[in-house]
TITOR-742786 format. One record per residue (C-alpha): y, x, z; residue in three letters. Coordinates in pm, whole numbers, plus 50000, padded with zeros to 5 digits. Each point is the difference from the previous one (the first is absolute). Example, Ala and Ser with C-alpha at 12.3 -4.5 7.8 and 13.67 -1.06 7.14 Angstrom:
residues 2
495505123050780Ala
503445013749934Ser
//
This chain:
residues 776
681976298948222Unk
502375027249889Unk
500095015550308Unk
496245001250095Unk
499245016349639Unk
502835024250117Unk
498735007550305Unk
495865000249843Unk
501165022249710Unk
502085024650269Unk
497004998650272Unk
497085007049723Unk
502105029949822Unk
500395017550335Unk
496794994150115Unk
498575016149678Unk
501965028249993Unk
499355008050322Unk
496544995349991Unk
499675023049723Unk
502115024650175Unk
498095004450328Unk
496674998349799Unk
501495029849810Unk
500725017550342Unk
496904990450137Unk
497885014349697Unk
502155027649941Unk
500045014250377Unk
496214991750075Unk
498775020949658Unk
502795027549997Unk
499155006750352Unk
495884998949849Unk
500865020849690Unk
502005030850274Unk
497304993550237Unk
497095008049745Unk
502165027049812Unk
500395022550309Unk
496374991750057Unk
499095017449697Unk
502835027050081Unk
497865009150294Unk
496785001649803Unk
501825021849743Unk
501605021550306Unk
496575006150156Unk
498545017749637Unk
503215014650001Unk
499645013350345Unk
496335008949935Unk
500885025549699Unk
503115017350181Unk
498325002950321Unk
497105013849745Unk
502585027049826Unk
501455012950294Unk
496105002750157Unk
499525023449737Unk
502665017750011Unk
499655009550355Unk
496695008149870Unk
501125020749733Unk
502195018550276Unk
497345006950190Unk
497585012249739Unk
502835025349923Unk
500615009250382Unk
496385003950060Unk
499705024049665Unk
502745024450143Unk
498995037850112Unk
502484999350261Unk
498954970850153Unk
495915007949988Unk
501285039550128Unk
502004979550285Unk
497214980150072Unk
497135029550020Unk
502135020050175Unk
499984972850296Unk
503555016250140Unk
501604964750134Unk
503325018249888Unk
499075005549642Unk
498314963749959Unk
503744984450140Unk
501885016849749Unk
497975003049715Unk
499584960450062Unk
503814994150024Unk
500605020749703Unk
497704977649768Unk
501354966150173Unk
503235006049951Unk
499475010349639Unk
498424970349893Unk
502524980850249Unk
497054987150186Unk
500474978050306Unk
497005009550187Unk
497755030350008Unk
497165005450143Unk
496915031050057Unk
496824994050143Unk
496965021150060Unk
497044986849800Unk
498564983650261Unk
503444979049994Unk
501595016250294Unk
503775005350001Unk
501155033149908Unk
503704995649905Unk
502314972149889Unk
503734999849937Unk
502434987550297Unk
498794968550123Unk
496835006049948Unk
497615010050222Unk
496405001150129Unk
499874961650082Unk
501824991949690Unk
498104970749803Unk
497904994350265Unk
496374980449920Unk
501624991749659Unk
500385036149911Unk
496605011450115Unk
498604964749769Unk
501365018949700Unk
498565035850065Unk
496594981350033Unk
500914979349674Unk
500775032249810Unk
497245019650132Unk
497304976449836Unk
502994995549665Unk
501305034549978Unk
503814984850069Unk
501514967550159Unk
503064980849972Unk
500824982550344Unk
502734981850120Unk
501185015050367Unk
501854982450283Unk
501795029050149Unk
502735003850212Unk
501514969049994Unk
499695003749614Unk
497304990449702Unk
499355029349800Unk
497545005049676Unk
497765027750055Unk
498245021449691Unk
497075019850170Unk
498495028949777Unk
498295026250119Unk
500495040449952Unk
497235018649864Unk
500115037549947Unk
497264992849849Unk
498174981150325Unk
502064973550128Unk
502275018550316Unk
502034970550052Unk
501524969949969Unk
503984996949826Unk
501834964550037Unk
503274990249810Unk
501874968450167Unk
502594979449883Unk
501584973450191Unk
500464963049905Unk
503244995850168Unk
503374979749912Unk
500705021149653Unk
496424993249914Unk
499984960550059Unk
503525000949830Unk
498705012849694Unk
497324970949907Unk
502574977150088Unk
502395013849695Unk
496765004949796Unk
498664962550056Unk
503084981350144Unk
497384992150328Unk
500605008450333Unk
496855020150163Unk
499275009750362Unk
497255026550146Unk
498554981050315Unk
496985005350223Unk
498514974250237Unk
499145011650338Unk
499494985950330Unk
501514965949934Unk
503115017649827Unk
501015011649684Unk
501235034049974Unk
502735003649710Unk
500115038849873Unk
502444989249674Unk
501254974149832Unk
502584994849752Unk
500964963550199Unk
503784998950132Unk
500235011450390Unk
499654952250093Unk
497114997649780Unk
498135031850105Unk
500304989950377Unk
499004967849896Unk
496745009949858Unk
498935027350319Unk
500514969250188Unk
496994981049779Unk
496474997650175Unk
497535025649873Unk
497864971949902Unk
502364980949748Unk
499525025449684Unk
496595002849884Unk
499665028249736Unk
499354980049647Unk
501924974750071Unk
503464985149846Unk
502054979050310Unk
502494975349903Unk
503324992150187Unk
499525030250268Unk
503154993450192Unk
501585035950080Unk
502654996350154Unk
502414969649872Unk
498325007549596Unk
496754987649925Unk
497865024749795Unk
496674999749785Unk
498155029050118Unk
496575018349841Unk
498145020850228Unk
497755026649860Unk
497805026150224Unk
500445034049926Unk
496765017249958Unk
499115032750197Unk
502534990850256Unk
497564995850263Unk
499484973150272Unk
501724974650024Unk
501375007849674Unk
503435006649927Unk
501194968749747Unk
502545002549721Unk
501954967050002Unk
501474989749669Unk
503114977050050Unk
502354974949798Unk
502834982250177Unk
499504963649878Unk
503794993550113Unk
501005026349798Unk
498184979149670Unk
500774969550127Unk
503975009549968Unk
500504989449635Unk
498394964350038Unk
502084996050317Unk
502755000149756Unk
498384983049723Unk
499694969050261Unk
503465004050134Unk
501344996549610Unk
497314970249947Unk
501714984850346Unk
503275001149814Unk
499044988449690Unk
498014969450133Unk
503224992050217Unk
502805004749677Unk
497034978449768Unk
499604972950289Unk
504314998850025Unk
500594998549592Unk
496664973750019Unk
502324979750269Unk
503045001249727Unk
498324996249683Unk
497784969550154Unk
503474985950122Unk
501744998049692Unk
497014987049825Unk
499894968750236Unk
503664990049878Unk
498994979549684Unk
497285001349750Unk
501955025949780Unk
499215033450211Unk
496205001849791Unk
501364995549671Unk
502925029150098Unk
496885022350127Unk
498084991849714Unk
502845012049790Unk
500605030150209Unk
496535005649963Unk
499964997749620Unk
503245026749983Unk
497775024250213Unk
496684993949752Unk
502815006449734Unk
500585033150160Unk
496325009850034Unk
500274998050351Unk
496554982950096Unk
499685009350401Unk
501664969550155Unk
497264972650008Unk
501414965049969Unk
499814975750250Unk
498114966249954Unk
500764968450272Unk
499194962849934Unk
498144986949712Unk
503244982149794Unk
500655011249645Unk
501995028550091Unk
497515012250201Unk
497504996949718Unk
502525018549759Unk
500205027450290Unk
496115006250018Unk
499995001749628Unk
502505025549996Unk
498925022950254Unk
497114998049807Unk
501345009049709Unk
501885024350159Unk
496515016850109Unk
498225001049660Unk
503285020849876Unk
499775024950277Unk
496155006249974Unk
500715001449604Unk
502905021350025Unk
497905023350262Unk
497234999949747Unk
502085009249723Unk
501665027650183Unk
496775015850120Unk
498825001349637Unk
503255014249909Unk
499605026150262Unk
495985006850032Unk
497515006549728Unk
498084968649870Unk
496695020049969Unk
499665021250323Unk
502304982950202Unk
501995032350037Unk
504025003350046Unk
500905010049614Unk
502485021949900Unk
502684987950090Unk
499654986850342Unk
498135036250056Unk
503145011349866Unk
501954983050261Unk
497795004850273Unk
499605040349954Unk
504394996449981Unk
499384985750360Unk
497365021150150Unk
501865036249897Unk
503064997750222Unk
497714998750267Unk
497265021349956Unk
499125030949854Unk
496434995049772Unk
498895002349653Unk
499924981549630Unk
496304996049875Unk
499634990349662Unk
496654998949850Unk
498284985149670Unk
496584995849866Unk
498705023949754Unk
498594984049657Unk
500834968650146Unk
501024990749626Unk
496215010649883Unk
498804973350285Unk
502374973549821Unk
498795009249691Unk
496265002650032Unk
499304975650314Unk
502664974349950Unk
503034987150170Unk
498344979350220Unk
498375026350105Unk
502535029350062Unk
501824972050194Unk
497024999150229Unk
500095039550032Unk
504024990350092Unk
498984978850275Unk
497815022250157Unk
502365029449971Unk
502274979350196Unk
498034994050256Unk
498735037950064Unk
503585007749991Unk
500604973250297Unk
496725010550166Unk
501175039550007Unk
503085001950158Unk
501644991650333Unk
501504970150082Unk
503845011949982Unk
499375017149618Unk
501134977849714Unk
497664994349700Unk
501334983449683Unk
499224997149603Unk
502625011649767Unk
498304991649723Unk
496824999049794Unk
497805022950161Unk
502975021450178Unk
500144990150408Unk
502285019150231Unk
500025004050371Unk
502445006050279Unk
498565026550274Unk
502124993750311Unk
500525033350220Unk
498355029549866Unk
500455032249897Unk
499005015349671Unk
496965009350089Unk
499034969450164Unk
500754984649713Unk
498105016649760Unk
496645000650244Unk
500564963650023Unk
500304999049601Unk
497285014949962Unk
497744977850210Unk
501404972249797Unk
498845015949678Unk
496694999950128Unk
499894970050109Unk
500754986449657Unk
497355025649845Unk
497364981250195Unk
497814980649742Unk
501114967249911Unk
497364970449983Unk
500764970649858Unk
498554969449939Unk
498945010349578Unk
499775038550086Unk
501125033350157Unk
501925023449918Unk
502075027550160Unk
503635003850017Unk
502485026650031Unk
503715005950027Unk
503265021750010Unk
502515001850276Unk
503035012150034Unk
502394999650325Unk
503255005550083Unk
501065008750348Unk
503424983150193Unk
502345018950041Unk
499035028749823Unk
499554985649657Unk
502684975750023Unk
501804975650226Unk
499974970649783Unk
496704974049880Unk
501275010649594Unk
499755032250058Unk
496915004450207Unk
498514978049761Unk
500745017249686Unk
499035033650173Unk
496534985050112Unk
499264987549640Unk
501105040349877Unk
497595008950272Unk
497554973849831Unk
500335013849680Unk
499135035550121Unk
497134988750180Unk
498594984349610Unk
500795024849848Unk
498675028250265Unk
496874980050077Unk
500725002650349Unk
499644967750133Unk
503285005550216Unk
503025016049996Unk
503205006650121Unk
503294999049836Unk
501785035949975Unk
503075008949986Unk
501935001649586Unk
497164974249888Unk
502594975149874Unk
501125014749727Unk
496945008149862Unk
499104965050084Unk
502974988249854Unk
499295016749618Unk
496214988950032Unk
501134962150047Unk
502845003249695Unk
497105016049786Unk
497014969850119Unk
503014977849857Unk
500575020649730Unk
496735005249893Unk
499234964449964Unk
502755002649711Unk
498495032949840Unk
498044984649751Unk
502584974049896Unk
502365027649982Unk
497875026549796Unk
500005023850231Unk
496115013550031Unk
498855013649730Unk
496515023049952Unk
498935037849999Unk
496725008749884Unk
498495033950149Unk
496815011449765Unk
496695009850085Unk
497955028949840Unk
496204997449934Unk
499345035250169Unk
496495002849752Unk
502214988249687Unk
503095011950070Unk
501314964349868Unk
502274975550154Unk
497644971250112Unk
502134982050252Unk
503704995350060Unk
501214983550389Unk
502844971650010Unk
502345010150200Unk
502874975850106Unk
503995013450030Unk
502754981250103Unk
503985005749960Unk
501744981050191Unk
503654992049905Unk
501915016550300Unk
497255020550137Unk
498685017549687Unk
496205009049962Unk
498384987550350Unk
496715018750052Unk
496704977449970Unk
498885014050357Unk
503454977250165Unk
499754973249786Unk
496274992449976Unk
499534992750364Unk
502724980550010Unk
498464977449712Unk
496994997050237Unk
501724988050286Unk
502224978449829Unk
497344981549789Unk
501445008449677Unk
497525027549900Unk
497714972949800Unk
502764994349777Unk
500505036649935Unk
496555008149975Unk
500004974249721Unk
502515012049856Unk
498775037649981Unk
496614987249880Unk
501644977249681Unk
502395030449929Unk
496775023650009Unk
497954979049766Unk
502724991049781Unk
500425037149958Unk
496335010349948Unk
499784973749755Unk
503165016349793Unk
498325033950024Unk
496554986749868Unk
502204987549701Unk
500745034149957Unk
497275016950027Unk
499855011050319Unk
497424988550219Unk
500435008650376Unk
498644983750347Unk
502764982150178Unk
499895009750378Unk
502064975750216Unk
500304998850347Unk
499564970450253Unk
500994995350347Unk
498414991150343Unk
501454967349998Unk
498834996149601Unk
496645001550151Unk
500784965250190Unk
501214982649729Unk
497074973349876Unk
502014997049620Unk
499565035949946Unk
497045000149796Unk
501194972749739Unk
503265013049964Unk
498255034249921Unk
497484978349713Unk
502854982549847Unk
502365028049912Unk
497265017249917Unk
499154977149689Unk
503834992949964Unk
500435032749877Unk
496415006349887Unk
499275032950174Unk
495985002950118Unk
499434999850340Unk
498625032450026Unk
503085019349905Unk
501564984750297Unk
499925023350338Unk
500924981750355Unk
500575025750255Unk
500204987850341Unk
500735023850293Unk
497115009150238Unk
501704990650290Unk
501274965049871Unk
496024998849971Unk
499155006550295Unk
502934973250182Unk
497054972949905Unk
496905012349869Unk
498164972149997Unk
502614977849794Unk
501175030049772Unk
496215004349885Unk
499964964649915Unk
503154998249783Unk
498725039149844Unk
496804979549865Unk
502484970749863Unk
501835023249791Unk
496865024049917Unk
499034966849849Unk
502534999049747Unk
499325033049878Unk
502715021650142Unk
499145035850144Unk
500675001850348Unk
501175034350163Unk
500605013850330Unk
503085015450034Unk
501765026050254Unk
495825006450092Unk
500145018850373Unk
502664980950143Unk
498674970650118Unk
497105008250239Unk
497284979449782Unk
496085012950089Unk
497564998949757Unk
498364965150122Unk
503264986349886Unk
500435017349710Unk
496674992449777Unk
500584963750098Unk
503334998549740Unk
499074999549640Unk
502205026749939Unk
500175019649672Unk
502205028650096Unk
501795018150242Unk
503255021450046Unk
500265028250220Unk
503264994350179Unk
502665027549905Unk
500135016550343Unk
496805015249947Unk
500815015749624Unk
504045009249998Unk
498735036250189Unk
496585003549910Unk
498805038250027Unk
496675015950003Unk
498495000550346Unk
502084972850168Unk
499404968750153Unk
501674976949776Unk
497035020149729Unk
497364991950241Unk
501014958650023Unk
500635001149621Unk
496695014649930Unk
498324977150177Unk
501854967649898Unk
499365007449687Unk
496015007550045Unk
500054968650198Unk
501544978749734Unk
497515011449691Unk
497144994350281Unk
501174963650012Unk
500774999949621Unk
503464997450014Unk
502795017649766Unk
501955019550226Unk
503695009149947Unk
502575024950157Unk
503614990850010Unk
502545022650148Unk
499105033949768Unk
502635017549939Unk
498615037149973Unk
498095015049753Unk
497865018650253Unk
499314966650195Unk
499264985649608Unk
497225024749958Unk
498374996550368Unk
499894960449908Unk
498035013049680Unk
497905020850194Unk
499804971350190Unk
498414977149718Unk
503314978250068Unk
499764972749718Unk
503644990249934Unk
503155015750150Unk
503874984550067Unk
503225021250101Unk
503295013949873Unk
497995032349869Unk
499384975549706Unk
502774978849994Unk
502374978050244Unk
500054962649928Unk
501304987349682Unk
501454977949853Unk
498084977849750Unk
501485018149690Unk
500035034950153Unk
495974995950109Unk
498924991349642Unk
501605032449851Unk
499165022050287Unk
496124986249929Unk
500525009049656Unk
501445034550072Unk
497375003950268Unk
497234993949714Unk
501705024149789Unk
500005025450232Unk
496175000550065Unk
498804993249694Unk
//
């Protein structure tokens, strides 16, 4: 009994091992040898468009040649002169400067008048007299020539001075250097044949001396043009072989025979089998020695099972464990192999959600990270890092659910717009990044572009549509950096310059890291400012031009940082925007403002507060309540509260900036236009915003004179602003000769250092005081 269950468990074990093997060979030769067959298939398809195009260029090149030939006074005097002497040399002259292989001069009836040596009256033949008739009723011809033992390409132009006198033909001949050239464009042999007489006549081929031979010796018949031939034996290789007719070539057309040497692809599977052979005979022997030691006694299962336990232990989940018999053991086997399967397809889960994004199904950051580590000490190629713009506003108007949608499809337009080899991942949020294999820089920013438009398209959804846009940035291997960290943090500088730019893409330059470094320590810093103290108010007054009172005064926000010193609103402010943060400083500004206004009304003075919002302010849905409340915290009407908002932060979303305009027109507020002439608005766009005022941006006033241009847009601002009954206001004056053209001007309120700079709180209330004084 012993010894038959020895001898079943020994028999079975082998048997199954090496079934398994020689179904493995089988499958793996029969669709390797499928898969090379089909890809050089497909090579030959792609060889013939390839063919097509650079048989194509160097048509019109000869072309070209010829036009240029034909255009020469020398040549047209040679010609009309009719001295045979003159035509020869004038011909070799212009041959050999355009290092033509063939030259040719016919009358214009197409007989020969001169050709360079080895060419001659019956040179060409019927084919050559085809092509005079062909560019007779064209006005030129391209023909292919068998001549001499060789296949030449023929350009045929004629020579007008200014009736036609002749006929001028530039040659080139497809010989060895020719055919040798496709092959190191495409990797595919080619061959120039022509079928005649039961015989094909080889004129060049890039085939080694055996296979060349091999193929003159084919009959005529065997290669019809359009066709793709499997296993052509040539010699002792077997070749696929595409044979295409080349047009104009006369009768029977010369053929162009495209050719792949299956042997040659076959080469790597012959190997692949001859390892498989050697691995099914080392599996079959340790199968013969494992099943022998098993049939010894009924404790070789529980050792493998415990073997197999130490390798689960390990994490090691590739050897399968084998099941025989149907006793206990047996049953405790099954169970743990499948145990040992659940673990593995857990463990694989787990690490493909530790590596991959859970929403698009991208690589993350860091398995992009590792990947991109990989990929650059092989390739040279580029960093692309892009992210949404106002993806935050999406969040915060539409929903979550909703950006995540907008994700999603982001992901796939990524997927859908590059090549197969590029790498597309999500870093984070709304920030993606992809790996351009192989390409230069400008490559690389075409192809970013064409990636930026394709996520411009308009999005539909299943609720609604809207349109997207981005920023990119790139970073080019090796010139930006050798390293994934590097070209990384260079790609998100690049990023930042494309936000802040308005770009769409751009490249990293050179000395941006340090600048990049002092804008991230002041993004963290800044989230710190308020807690810290450090911005603090100015308020710059604004003159009633009838009155001569102050009317208005403008917030304006200052920040000292605590190593840096004062850092200048036009650095920090964007910043704020692209970090997120500017809500919290714009409510900040606007409870400083009103806490301030309401202190001066205590006193007596009662001024318009003028603060000023951002673009991204304009996105944020809370605005408007935030504005009410402190409002009637500190108990300051609505109307002595100015919003300015820049025209071109208007005009970044009309549609929803109007909308959130009338939401805070409802509370009361006065709305104004500020830095007016900057932004590109028209006039359909402008009496849609309930606007109350608007202020001519400071580049137009600072160097007002009489008779300028900055007068002439001044002037007419302000005429269009009373037409549409708004207050209009110039900032920027800081002459008195550009103080009286505003007057002239019927300018209603005026804002520049002239007056005064910005104050602080104390210093504005006695300058107003002193100001009164004065023009009283």
């Amino acid at each position: 009994m012993r010894s038959q269950l020895h001898t079943r468990i020994v028999a079975l074990l082998i048997g199954l091992v090496l079934a398994a093997q020689l179904a493995t060979f089988v499958v793996v030769h029969f669709a390797t040898e499928r898969s090379v067959r089909s890809q050089l298939s497909d090579e030959l398809e792609v060889g013939e468009r390839v063919w097509q195009r650079f048989h194509g260029a160097r048509g019109e090149q000869l072309l070209e040649t010829a036009l240029v030939l034909a255009d020469d006074f020398g040549l047209r005097a040679a010609v009309a002169s009719g001295d045979p002497a003159t035509m020869d040399s004038a011909l070799r002259n212009h041959a050999s400067r355009v290092g033509a292989d063939a030259a040719i001069l016919l009358g214009p009836d197409g007989r020969w008048l001169a050709g360079l040596d080895g060419t001659g009256p019956d040179w060409g033949g019927a084919a050559l007299s085809q092509a005079v008739a062909r560019a007779e009723s064209e006005g030129f011809a391209l023909a292919v020539l068998p001549a001499d033992g060789r296949l030449h390409q023929l350009a045929l132009i004629p020579v007008m001075a200014p009736q036609r006198i002749g006929w001028v033909g530039i040659g080139s001949t497809f010989d060895g250097a020719y055919a040798g050239d496709f092959r190191a464009l495409t990797g595919l042999d080619v061959s120039f044949v022509q079928a005649g007489q039961g015989v094909l006549s080889v004129y060049a081929s890039s085939l080694e001396a055996p296979a060349r031979e091999a193929l003159a010796a084919l009959p005529a018949g065997e290669l019809a043009p359009g066709e793709a031939l499997s296993d052509v034996a040539l010699g002792e290789e077997h070749w696929f072989v595409r044979a295409l007719a080349l047009e104009d070539s006369g009768e029977p057309p010369v053929q162009v025979l495209l050719q792949g040497s299956l042997d040659q692809a076959m080469a790597p599977v012959a190997s692949l089998e001859n390892r498989i052979l050697l691995l099914s005979g080392l599996a079959a022997a340790l199968a013969l020695l494992v099943a022998g030691f098993l049939g010894r006694g009924i404790s070789r299962p529980v050792v493998q099972l415990a073997r197999a336990a130490q390798r689960v232990q390990d994490g090691d989940y590739s050897q399968p464990i084998e099941v025989a018999g149907r006793d206990e053991i047996a049953q405790l086997a099954a169970a743990f192999g499948h145990m040992q399967q659940g673990i593995a397809a857990r463990e694989a889960r787990i690490l493909h959600q530790a590596h991959h994004d859970g929403l698009t199904g991208l690589p993350n950051r860091s398995l992009a990270h590792e990947r991109l580590e990989r990929a650059l000490g092989t390739v040279r190629g580029a960093v692309l890092v892009l992210d949404l713009d106002r993806f935050k506003e999406i969040n915060d108007t539409l929903g979550h659910g909703f950006g995540d949608q907008v994700l999603e499809e982001v992901g796939k337009r990524l997927r859908q717009a590059v090549r197969p080899g590029d790498l597309v991942a999500r870093l984070g949020g709304d920030e993606f990044m992809v790996l351009m294999a192989d390409v230069d820089g400008e490559r690389a920013m075409q192809r970013a572009r064409d990636l930026l438009g394709q996520l411009r398209r308009p999005l539909d959804l299943p609720t609604t549509r809207i349109n997207l846009d981005a920023s990119l940035g790139l970073a080019l291997h090796p010139e930006h950096g050798t390293d994934a960290q590097t070209l990384l943090r260079r790609a998100d500088i690049a990023l930042y310059d494309a936000k802040e730019a308005r770009a769409g893409v751009a490249v990293y330059r050179e000395g941006r890291d340090e600048v990049h470094l002092r804008q991230l320590a002041l993004v963290g810093d800044l989230r710190e400012s308020i807690a810290r103290g450090q911005l603090s108010l100015r308020y710059q007054p604004k003159v009633d031009l009838a009155s001569r009172q102050v009317r208005h005064v403008e917030a304006l926000l200052r920040w000292r940082h605590h190593a840096l010193g004062p850092v200048s609103p036009d650095e920090f402010i964007p910043l704020a925007e692209r970090s997120g943060y500017v809500h919290e400083i714009t409510r900040f500004v606007l409870e400083a403002a009103l806490a301030q206004n309401a202190a001066w009304r205590a006193e007596g003075l009662d001024l318009g507060m003028a603060v000023n919002l951002s673009a991204m302010d304009l996105m944020d849905a809370d605005l408007p309540g935030f504005v009410q409340s402190t409002l009637r915290r500190h108990q300051v009407p609505a109307a002595r509260l100015i919003l300015e908002v820049t025209e071109g932060a208007l005009m970044r979303d009309v549609d929803y900036a109007v909308r959130m305009l009338h939401r805070l027109r409802e509370i009361g507020v006065r709305l104004s236009i500020d830095d007016f002439g900057t932004g590109y608005s028209s006039l359909a766009q402008l009496k849609r915003m309930p606007v109350d005022e608007m202020k001519i941006d400071k580049s137009f006033v600072m160097q007002l004179i009489e008779g300028s241009d900055d007068a002439v847009i001044v002037r007419s601002t302000i005429e269009l602003g009373h037409n549409m009954g708004l207050t209009v206001i110039a900032e920027g004056v800081e002459t008195d000769s550009g103080l009286e053209l505003l007057r002239r001007f019927r300018c209603d309120m005026v804002q520049g250092y002239l007056f005064s700079p910005p104050l602080e709180a104390g210093a504005l209330l006695d300058w107003c005081r002193r100001f009164e004084d004065v023009e009283a």
